[in-house]
C-alpha positions, 0 to 999 in steps of 0.5 A: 301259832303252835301249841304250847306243847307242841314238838318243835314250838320253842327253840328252847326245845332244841337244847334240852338233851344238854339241861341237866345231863351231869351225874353230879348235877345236884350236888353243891357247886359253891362252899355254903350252897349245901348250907343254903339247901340244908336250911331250906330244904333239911337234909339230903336223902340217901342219893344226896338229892336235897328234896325237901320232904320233912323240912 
């Protein structure tokens, strides 16, 4: 059985090139999700990336 790091173990592997790849990925997708993020995680930081320091 290969190890849990090992290249090539997971067949999840072979897609994580297309995880994530959008430059707007952080961003809010739905009206009251950047609502969601500000109650959860306060406010944005300059990038607009909700990081949840100081909440």
């Amino acid at each position: 059985m290969p190890e849990p790091n090992e290249a090539g173990s997971s067949p999840e592997l072979a897609h994580m090139d297309e995880v994530d790849v959008h430059p707007d990925v952080h961003r809010a997708t739905e009206p009251d999700e950047e609502q969601v993020l500000r109650e959860l995680y306060g406010a944005p930081d300059a990038d607009g990336i909700f990081r949840g320091e100081g909440a």
